[in-house]
C-alpha positions in Angstrom: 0.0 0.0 0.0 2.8 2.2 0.7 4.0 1.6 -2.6 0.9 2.7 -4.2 0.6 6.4 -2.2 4.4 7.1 -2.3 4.2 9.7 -4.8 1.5 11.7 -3.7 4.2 12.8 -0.6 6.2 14.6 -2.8 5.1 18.3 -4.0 6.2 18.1 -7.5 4.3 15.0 -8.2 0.8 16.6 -6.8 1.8 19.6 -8.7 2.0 17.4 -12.0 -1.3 15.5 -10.9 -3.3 19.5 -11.2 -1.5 20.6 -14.2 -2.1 17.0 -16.0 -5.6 16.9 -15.1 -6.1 20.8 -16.6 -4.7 20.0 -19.1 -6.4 16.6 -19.7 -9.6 18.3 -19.4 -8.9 21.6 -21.9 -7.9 18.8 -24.5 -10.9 16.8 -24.0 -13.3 19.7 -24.4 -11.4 21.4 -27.1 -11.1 18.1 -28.5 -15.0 17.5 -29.6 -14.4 20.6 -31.3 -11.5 20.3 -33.4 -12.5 16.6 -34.5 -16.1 17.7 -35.0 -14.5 20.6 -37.2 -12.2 18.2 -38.7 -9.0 20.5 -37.8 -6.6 17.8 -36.2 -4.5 18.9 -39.0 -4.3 22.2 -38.0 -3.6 21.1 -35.1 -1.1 18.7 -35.5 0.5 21.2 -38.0 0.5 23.8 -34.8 2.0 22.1 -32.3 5.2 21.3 -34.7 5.0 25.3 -35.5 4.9 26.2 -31.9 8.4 24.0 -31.5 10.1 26.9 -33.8 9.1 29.5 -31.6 9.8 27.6 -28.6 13.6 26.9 -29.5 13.8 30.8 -30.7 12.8 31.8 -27.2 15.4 30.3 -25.5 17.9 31.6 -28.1 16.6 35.1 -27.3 16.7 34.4 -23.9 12.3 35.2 -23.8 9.9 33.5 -21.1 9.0 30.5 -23.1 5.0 30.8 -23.1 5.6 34.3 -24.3 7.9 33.8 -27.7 6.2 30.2 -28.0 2.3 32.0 -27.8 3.7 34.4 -30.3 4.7 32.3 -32.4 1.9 30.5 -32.3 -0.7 33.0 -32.6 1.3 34.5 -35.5 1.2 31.0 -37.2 -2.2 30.6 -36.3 -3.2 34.2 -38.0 -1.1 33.6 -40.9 -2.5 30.0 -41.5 -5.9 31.9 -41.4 -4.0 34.7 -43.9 -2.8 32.5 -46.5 -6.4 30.4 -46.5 -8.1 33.9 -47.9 -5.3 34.2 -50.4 -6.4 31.6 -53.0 -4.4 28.6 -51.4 -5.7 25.6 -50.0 -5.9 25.7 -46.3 -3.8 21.9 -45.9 -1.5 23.5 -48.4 -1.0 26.6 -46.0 -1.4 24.3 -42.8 2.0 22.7 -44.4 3.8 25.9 -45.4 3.6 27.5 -42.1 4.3 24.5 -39.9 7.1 22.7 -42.0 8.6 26.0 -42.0 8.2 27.2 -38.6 9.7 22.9 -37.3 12.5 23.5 -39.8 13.6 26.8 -37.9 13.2 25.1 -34.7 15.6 21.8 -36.0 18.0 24.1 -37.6 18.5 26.5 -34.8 18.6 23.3 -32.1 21.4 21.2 -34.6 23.5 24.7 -34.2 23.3 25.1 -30.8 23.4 21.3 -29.9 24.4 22.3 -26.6 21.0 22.9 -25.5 19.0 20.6 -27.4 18.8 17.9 -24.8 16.7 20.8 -23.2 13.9 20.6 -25.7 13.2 16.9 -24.8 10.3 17.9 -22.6 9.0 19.9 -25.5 9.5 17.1 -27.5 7.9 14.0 -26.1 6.3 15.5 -22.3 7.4 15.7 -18.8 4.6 17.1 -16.7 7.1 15.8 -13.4 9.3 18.6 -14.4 6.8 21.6 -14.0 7.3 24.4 -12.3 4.9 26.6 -9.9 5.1 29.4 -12.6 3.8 26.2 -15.1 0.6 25.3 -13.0 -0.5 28.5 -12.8 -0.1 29.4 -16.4 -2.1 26.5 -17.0 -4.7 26.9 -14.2 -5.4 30.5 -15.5 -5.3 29.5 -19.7 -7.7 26.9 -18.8 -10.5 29.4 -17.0 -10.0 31.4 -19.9 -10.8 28.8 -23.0 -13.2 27.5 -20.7 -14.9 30.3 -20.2 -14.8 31.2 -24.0 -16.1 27.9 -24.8 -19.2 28.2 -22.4 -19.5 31.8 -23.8 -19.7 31.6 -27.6 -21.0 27.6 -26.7 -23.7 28.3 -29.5 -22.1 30.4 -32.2 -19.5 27.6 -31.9 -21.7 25.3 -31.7 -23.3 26.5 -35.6 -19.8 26.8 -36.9 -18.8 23.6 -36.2 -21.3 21.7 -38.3 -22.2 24.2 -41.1 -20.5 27.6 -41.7 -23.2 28.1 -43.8 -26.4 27.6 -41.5 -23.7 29.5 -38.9 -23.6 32.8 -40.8 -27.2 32.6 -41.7 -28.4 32.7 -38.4 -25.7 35.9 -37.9 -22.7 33.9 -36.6 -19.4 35.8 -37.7 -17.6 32.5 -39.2 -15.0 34.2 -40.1 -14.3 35.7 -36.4 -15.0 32.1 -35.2 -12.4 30.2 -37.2 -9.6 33.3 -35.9 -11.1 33.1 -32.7 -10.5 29.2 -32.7 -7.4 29.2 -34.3 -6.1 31.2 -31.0 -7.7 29.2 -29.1 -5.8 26.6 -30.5 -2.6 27.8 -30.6 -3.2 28.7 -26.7 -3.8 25.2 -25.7 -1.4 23.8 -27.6 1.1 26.3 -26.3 0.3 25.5 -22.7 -0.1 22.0 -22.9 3.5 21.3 -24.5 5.4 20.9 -21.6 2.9 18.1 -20.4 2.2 16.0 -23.3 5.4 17.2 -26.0 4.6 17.9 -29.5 4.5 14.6 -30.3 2.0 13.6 -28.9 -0.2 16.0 -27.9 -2.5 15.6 -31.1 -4.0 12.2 -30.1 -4.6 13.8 -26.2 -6.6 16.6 -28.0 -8.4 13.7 -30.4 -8.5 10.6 -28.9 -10.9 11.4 -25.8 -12.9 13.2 -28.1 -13.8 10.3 -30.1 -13.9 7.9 -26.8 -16.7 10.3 -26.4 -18.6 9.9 -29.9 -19.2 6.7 -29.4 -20.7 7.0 -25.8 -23.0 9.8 -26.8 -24.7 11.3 -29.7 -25.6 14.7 -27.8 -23.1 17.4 -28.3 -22.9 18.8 -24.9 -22.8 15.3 -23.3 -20.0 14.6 -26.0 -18.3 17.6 -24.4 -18.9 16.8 -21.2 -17.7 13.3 -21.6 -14.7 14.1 -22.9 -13.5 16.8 -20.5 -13.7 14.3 -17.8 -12.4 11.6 -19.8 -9.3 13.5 -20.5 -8.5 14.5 -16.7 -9.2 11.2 -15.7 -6.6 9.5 -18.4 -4.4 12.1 -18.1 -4.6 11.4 -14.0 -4.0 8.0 -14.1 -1.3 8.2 -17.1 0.4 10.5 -15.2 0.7 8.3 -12.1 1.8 5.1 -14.3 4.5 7.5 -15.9 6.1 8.1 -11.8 5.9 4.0 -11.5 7.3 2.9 -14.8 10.0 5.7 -15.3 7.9 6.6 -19.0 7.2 10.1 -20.8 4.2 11.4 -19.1 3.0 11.8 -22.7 3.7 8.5 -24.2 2.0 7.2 -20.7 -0.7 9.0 -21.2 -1.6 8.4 -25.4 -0.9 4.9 -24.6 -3.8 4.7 -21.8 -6.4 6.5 -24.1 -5.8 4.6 -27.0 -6.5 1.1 -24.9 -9.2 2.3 -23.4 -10.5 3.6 -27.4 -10.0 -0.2 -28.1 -12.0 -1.2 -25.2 -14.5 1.1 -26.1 -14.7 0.5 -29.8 -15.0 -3.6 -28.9 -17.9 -3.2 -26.5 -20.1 -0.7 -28.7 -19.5 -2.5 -31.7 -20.1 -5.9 -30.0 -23.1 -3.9 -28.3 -24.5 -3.0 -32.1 -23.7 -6.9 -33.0 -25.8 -8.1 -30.3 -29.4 -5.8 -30.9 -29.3 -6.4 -34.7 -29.2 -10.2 -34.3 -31.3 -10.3 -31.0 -35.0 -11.0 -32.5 -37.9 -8.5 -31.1 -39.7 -9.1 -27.9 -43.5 -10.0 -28.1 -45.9 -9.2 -25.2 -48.3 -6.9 -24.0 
């Protein structure tokens, strides 16, 4: 038993319990959205962008959420610049990002004295954060939670027809740079926890968990938020026990319990369409 609570006596490990579960629970939510919009892409593509600005931080000697939100809101804004400019928004996706990752491999093979710096960055260590971390995290995720309860139904109309949206008087075109902020924010916050790696399949693989538990959007929502803090909880605590990347501990987790989940729904579907009808009164 003593084995099982000996992390929690340790501050750093409580620490990366809050910050995992924040941001287990911003990718969840955020998740339903970006999967329901169909922009993993974009935000896959992101999170390698945001790894440029990262490493140019640290050459500058900048805070890194400040030059690595920069750079990622300037990606995200120029993503949304070049897709109004007669090119196709994967084809701008992959001029910004390949760009921006090239920078940030370029600049790290030159100064190779820091790069073993960057492997947090790269694949996750959310034992390794720092007071200033939990509450940058704490306060981005009141903000984009409180955005998403706040423009819940203009978001809700662009997510599924950006049509219908700007019929009923939704500004799409403020939603998609809105989102794209939103975004970059996340992804820019949640780096040091999950590594740009791997953070696409925190942000999409609760989020489809969730699809198949529910057919309601808000429950999908819902479900997902709390599917991601809990994963992320647990995946962080196996992480301390089998000396893994908090990030690879965590993707690993969700995408067994996605199996488990895609077995018993589809054995669920199996079962009522061969089961005959009940008779009676």
């Amino acid at each position: 038993m003593d084995f099982l609570i000996q992390p929690f006596r340790y501050e750093f490990f409580s620490r990366a319990l809050l910050v995992a579960m924040m941001a287990g629970l911003l990718c969840g939510v955020m998740g339903v959205y970006i999967t329901t919009r169909r922009m993993s892409y974009i935000a896959h593509g992101l999170s390698h962008a945001i790894l440029g600005g990262a490493v140019l931080s640290y050459v500058l000697g900048l805070n890194f959420y400040i030059g690595s939100g920069i750079w990622g809101f300037g990606s995200a804004l120029l993503i949304q610049y070049l897709t109004g400019r007669r090119i196709y928004s994967d084809a701008a996706i992959g001029i910004v990002t390949t760009a921006s990752f090239a920078l940030g491999v370029a600049i790290i093979s030159t100064y190779r004295k820091f790069s073993q710096n960057f492997e947090a960055a790269l694949f996750g260590n959310v034992l390794g954060v720092t007071p200033e971390d939990l509450w940058i995290v704490a306060g981005v995720t009141v903000v984009l939670l409180g955005l998403v309860f706040f423009f819940y139904r203009p978001l809700l109309f662009w997510c599924f027809d950006r049509e219908v949206a700007q019929v009923h008087g939704v500004p799409v075109l403020a939603m998609d740079t809105l989102f794209a902020l939103m975004l970059a924010t996340l992804l820019v916050a949640t780096l040091n926890v999950l590594g740009v790696t791997l953070i696409i399949s925190a942000v999409v693989i609760p989020a489809s968990i969730a699809r198949l538990l529910s057919d309601r959007f808000s429950a999908i929502v819902f479900i997902s938020g709390a599917l991601g803090a809990a994963i992320s909880f647990v995946g962080v605590y196996l992480s301390y026990h089998f000396d893994i990347a908090s990030g690879a501990s965590v993707v690993l987790l969700s995408t067994l319990i996605l199996g488990c989940v895609l077995l018993l729904t589809g054995f669920q579907r199996r079962r009522k369409r061969y089961l005959p009808p009940l008779h009676g009164k």
